[in-house]
VEXLO-924226 format. One line per 8 residues: their letters; for each residue y, z, x of C-alpha. Coordinates in Angstrom, 1 decimal, always signed. Example, Ala and Ser with C-alpha at 12.3 -4.5 7.8 and 13.67 -1.06 7.14 Angstrom:
AS> -4.5 +7.8 +12.3 | -1.1 +7.1 +13.7
REM end
This chain:
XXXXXXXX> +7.5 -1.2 -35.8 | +4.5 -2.8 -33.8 | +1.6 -1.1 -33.1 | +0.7 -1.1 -29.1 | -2.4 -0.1 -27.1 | -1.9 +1.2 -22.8 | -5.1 +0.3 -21.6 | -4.5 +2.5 -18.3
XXXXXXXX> -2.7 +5.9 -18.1 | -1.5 +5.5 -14.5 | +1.8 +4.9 -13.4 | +2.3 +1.6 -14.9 | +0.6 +2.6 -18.3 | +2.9 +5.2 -18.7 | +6.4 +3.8 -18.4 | +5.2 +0.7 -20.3
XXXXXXXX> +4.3 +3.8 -23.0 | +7.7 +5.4 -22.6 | +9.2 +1.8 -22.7 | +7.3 +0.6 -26.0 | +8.3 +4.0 -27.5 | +11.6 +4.2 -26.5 | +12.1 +0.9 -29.0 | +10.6 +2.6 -31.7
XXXXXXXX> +7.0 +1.6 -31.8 | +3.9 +2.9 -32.6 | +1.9 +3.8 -29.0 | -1.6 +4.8 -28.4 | -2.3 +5.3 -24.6 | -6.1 +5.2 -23.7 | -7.2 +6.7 -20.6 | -10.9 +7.2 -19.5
XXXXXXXX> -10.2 +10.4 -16.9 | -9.6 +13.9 -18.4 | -5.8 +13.6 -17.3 | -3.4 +11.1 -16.5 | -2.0 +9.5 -13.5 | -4.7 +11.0 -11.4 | -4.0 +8.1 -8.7 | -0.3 +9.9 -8.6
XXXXXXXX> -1.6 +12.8 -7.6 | -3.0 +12.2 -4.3 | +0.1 +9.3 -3.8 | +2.0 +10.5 -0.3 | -0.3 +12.6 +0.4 | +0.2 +14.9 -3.0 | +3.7 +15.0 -2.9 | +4.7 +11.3 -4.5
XXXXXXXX> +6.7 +8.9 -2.6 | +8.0 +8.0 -5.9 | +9.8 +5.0 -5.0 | +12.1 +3.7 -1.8 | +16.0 +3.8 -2.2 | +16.8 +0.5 -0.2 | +18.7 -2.3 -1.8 | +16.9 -4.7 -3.6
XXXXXXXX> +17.4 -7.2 -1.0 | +15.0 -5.1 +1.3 | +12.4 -4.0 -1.4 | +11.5 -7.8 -2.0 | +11.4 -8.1 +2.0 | +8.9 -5.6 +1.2 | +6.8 -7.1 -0.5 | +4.1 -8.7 +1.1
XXXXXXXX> +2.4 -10.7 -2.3 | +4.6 -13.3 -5.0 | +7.8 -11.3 -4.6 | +9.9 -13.6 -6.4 | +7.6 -12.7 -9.3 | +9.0 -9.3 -9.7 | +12.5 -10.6 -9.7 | +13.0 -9.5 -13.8
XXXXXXXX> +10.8 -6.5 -13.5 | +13.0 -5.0 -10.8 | +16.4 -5.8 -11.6 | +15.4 -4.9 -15.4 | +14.1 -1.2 -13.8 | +15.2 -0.8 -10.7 | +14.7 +2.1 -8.5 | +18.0 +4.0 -9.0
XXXXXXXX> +16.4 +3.8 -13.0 | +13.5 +5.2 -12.1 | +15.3 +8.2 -10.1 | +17.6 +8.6 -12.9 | +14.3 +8.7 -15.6 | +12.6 +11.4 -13.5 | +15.7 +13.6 -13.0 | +16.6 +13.4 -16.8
XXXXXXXX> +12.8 +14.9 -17.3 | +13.0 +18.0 -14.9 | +12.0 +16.7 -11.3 | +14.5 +16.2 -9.1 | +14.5 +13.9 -6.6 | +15.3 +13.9 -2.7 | +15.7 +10.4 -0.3 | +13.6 +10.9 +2.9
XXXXXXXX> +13.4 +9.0 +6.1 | +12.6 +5.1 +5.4 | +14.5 +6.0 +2.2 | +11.6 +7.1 +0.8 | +12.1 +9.4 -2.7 | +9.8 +12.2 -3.4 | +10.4 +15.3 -5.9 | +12.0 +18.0 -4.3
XXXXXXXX> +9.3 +20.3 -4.8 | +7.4 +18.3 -2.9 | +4.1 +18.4 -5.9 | +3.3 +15.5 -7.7 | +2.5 +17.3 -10.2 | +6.6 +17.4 -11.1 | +6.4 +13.7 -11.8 | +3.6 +13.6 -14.1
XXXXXXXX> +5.2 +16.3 -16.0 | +8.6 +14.2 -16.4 | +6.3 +11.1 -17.8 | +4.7 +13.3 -19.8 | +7.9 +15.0 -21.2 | +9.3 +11.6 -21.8 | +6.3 +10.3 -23.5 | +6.0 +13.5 -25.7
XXXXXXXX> +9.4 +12.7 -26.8 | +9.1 +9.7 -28.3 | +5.5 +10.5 -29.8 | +3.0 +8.5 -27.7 | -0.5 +9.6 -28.4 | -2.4 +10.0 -25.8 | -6.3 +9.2 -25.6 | -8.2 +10.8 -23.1
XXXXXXXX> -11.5 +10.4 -21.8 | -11.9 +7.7 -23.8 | -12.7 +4.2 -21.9 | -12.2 +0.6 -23.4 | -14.8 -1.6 -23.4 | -13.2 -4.8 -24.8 | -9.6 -6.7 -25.4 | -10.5 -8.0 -28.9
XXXXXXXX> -9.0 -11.5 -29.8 | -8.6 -14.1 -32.3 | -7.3 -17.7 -32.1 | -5.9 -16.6 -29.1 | -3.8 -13.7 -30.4 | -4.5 -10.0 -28.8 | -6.0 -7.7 -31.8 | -6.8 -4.2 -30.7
XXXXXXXX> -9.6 -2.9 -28.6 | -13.3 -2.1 -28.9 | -13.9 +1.5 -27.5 | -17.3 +2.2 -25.4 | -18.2 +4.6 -28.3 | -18.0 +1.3 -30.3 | -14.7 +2.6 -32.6 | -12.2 -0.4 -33.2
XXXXXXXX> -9.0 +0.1 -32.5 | -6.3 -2.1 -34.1 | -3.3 -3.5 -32.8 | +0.1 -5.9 -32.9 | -0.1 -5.9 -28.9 | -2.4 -4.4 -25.9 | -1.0 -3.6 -22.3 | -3.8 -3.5 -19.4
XXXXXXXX> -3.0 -1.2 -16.7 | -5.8 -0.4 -15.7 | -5.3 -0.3 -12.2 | -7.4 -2.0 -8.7 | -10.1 -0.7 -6.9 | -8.9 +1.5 -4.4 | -9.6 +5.2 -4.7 | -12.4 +4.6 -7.1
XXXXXXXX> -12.8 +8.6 -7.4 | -9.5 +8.3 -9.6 | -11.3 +5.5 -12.1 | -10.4 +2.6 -10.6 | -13.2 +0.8 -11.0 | -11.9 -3.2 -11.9 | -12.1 -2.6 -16.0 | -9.0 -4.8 -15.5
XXXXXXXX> -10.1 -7.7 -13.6 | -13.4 -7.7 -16.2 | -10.7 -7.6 -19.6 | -8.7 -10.6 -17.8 | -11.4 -12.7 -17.5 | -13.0 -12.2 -20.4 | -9.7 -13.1 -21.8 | -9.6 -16.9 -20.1
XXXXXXXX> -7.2 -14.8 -17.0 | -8.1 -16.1 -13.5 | -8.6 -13.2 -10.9 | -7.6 -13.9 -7.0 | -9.6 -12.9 -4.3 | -9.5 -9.3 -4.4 | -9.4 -6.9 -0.9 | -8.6 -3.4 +0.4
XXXXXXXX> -5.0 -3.1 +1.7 | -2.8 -0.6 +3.1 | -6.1 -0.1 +4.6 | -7.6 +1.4 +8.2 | -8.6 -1.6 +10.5 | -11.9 -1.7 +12.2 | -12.4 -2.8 +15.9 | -14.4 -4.2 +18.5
XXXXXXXX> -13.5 -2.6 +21.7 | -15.2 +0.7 +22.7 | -12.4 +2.5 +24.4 | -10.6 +2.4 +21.2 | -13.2 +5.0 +20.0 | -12.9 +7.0 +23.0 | -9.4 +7.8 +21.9 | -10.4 +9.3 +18.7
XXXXXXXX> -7.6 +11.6 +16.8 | -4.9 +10.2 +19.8 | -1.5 +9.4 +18.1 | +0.8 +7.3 +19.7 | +4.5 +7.1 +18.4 | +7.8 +5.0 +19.0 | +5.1 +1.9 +20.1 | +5.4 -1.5 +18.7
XXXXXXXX> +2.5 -4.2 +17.5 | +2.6 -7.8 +17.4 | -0.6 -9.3 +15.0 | -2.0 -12.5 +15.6 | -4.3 -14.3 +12.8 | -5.6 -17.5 +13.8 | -3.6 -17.7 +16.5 | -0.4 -17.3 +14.2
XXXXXXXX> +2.1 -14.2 +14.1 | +1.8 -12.2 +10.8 | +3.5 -9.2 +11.5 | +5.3 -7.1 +13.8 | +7.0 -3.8 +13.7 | +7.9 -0.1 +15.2 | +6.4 +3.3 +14.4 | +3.3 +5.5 +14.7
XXXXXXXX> -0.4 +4.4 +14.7 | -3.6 +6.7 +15.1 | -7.0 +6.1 +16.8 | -10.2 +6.6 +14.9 | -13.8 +7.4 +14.8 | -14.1 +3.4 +13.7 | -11.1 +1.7 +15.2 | -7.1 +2.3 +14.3
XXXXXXXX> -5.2 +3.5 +11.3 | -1.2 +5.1 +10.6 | +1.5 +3.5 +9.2 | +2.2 +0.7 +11.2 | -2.0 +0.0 +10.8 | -1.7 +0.0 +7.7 | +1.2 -2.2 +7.1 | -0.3 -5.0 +9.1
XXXXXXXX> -3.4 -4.6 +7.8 | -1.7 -6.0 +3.9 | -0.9 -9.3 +6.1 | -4.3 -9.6 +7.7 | -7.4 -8.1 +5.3 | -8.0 -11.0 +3.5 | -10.9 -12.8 +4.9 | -10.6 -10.7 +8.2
XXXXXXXX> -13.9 -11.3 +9.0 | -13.4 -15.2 +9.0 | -10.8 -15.1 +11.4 | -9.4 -14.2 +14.9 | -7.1 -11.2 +14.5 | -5.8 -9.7 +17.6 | -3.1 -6.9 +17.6 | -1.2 -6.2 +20.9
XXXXXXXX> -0.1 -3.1 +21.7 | +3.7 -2.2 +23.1 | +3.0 +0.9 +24.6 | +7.2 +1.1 +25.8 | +8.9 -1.7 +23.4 | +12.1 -0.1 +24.3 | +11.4 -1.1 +28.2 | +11.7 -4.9 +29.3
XXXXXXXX> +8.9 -6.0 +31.7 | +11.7 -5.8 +34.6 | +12.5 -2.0 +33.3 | +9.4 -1.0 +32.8 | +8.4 -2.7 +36.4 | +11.4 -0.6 +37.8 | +10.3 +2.5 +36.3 | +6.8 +2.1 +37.7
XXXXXXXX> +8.0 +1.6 +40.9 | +10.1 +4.9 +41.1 | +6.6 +6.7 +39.9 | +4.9 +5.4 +42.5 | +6.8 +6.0 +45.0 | +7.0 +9.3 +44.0 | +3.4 +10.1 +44.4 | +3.4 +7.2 +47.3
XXXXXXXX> -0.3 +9.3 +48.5 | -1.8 +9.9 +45.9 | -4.9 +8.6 +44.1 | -3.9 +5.9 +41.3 | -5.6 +8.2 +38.5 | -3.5 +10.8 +39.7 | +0.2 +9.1 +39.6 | +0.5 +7.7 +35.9
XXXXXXXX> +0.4 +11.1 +34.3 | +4.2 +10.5 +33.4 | +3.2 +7.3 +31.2 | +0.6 +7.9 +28.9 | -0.9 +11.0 +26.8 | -3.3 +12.1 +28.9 | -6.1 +10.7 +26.8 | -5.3 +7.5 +27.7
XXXXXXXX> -5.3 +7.4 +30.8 | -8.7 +7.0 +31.9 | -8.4 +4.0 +29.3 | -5.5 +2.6 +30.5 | -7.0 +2.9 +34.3 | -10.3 +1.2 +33.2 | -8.4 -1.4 +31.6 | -6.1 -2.3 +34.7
XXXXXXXX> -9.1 -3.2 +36.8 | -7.8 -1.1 +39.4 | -10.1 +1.0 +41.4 | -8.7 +4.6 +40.2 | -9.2 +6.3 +43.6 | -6.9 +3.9 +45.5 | -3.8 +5.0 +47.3 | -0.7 +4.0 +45.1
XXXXXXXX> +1.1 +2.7 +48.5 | -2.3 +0.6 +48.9 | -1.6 -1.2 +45.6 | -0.3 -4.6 +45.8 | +2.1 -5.9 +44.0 | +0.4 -8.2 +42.0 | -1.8 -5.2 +40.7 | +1.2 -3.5 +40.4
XXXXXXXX> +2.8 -6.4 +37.7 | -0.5 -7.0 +36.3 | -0.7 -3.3 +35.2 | +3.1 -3.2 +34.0 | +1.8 -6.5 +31.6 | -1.0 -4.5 +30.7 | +1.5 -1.3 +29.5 | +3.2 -4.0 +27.6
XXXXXXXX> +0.6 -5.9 +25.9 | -2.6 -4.0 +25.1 | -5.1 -6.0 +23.3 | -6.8 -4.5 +20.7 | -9.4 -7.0 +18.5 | -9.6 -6.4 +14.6 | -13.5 -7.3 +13.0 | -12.8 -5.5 +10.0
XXXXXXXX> -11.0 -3.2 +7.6 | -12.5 +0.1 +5.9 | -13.5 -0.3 +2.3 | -11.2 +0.7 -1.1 | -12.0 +4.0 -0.6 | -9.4 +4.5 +2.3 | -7.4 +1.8 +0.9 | -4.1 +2.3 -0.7
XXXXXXXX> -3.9 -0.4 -3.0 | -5.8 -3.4 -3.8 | -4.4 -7.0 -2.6 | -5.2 -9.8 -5.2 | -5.6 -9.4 -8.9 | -4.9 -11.2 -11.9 | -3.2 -14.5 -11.6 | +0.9 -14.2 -11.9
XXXXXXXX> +0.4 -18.1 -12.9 | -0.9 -16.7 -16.5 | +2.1 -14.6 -17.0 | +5.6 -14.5 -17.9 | +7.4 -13.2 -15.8 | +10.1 -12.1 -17.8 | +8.1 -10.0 -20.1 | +4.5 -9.7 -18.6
XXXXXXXX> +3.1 -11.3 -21.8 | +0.1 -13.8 -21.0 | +0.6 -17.3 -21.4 | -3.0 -17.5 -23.0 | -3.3 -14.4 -25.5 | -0.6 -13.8 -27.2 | +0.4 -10.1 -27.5 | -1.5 -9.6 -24.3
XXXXXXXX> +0.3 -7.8 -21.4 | -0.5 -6.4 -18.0 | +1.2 -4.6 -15.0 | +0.5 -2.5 -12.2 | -2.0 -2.7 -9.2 | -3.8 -5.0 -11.7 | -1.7 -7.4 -10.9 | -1.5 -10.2 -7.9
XXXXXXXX> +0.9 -8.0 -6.7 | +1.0 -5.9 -3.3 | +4.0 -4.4 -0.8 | +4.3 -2.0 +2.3 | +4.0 +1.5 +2.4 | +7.2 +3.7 +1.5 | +7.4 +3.8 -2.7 | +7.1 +0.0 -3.0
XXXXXXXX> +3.8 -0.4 -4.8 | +4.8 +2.8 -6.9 | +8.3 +1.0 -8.2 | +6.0 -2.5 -8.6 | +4.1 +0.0 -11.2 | +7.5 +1.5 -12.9 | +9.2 -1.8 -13.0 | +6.4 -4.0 -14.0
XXXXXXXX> +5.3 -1.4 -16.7 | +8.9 -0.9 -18.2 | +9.3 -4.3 -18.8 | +6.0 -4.9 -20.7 | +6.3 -2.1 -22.7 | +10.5 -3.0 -23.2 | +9.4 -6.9 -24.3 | +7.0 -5.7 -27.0
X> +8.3 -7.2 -29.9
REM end
């Protein structure tokens, strides 16, 4: 039996406890909040998109950062596992749209309970408010930890799991990233991700609260495409945020600021120009006399269509049977390619996750054990390690956790 220390009592701490547990060692879990998995709690909006039920082959698709990393983790504890744990403990689980799993109650409070039923189980002790504030080492071997109250702690291995930086209210604060380097760990370049973008142009402001569904965006960095897909996005007080945002935002946020990042808009992806073209032409023939502000009330919410107008350059009291048909095409390209300018993103507390982290080039991937300290392990948002909305960065946390705590020898 081994002694182990959970730096971390998030999702990732706590199935590496259950895991270490499970094989009959000794756990102590050390968490510096009054409860644990406090960033759980406020995951999908409080109800816990626990995972997503997709085949593997479309998790790691999901996966935006070093998904061939997670190759052991995941087929070692899959999702189906992860379901199956959480049922066993008392909180049923339903699949959603996107195959996204939450507890059928709907509170993520029912998850936390399951870990905590599990852990209770198999005897983990759990250390609350109580924060670490050093990995101790010797000739390169992992020791125990040195608590900020200055007690020693002594152990046969330590797992950090600490989290990122996102949602500091929840403790996040980069403890992590501080224990790897002190450790000889290189840290990437860290950034917000899953994250609102800022913009440049004005009208995007004007448009504040407006949600526009069933639209598709193309985003260019430096020229180059980096993502494109279909859903829902919202309009802000700042510039542009909802799921599809946010998705593109994990291929674009790092050095945003450095580079040109233009998003364009699909306001009717399901129309070809030639359709859409068609379409506009039955409108306008409909309301052949009236005033062009007055005839596209059938194609946009009607907050954007003073936008829309001021964007097509075309005067908005003119006839519609005075409009040529160059304006006419010019304004159907416009419906079909929006240009939107990105000159930032919000900061980590509105982002989701953090992108970056310690170095998967210091780790085995088969047991998230160091390659520097021995007995050293880490997983979780801690990690170099990011995906898409929809239960993927949760089952990074179960998978990646399960398999420190399971290699602990």
């Amino acid at each position: 039996m081994s002694k182990v220390i959970i730096v971390g009592g998030g999702a990732a701490g706590m199935m590496a406890a259950i895991a270490a547990a499970e094989n009959g060692h000794q756990v102590k879990l050390i968490e510096k909040n009054d409860k644990l998995g406090k960033k759980i709690y406020i995951t999908g909006k409080g109800r816990c998109n626990v995972t997503n039920a997709c085949e593997m082959e479309d998790f790691f698709n999901s996966v935006v950062s070093n998904p061939k990393f997670l190759y052991s983790a995941c087929y070692t504890f899959d999702n189906s596992a992860v379901i199956r744990m959480l049922e066993e403990n008392g909180c049923n689980i339903k699949i959603e749209r996107g195959d996204r799993a939450f507890p059928v109650s709907d509170h993520a409070s029912d998850v936390i309970k399951a870990l905590q039923k599990k852990m209770d189980t198999h005897h983990v002790k759990v250390y609350l408010k109580t924060k670490v504030k050093e990995v101790l080492v010797e000739n390169h071997i992992v020791i125990g930890v040195l608590l900020e109250d200055k007690t020693t702690l002594f152990s046969d291995s330590v797992i950090i799991t600490t989290g990122g930086l996102s949602y500091i209210t929840t403790g996040s604060d980069g403890d992590g990233y501080r224990f790897a380097k002190q450790t000889g760990h290189q840290v990437t370049n860290l950034s917000p991700a899953l994250v609102p973008l800022q913009v440049k142009e004005k009208w995007c402001l004007d448009l504040q609260g407006l949600a526009l569904k069933n639209i598709s965006i193309l985003v260019e960095k430096d020229q180059k495409k980096v993502y494109e897909g279909f859903g829902e996005m919202l309009f802000t007080h700042f510039g542009v945020s909802g799921p599809l945002i946010l998705s593109a935002s994990s291929y674009i946020s790092k050095n945003t600021k450095d580079c040109n990042c233009l998003i364009h808009l699909d306001l009717k992806p399901a129309l070809s120009l030639e359709q859409l073209d068609k379409r506009l032409l039955r409108d306008f023939e409909e309301h052949n006399n009236k005033q062009f502000k007055n005839a596209v009330s059938g194609l946009f919410p009607s907050k954007l269509i003073p936008v829309m107008i001021q964007l097509s350059g075309i005067n908005p009291d003119k006839k519609i049977n005075e409009i040529s048909k160059e304006e006419r095409l010019q304004f159907v390209s416009l419906i079909k390619n929006v240009k939107i300018t990105v000159v930032g993103t919000r900061d980590y507390n509105e982002a989701i996750i953090t992108q970056g982290g310690i170095s998967i080039k210091d780790l085995n991937p088969s047991t998230m054990e160091s390659k520097l300290v021995k007995g050293l392990h880490f997983a979780g948002e801690v990690l170099d390690l990011d995906a898409l909305t929809g239960g993927f960065n949760l089952q990074i946390a179960w998978s990646t956790g399960f398999l420190a705590g399971s290699s602990i020898e």
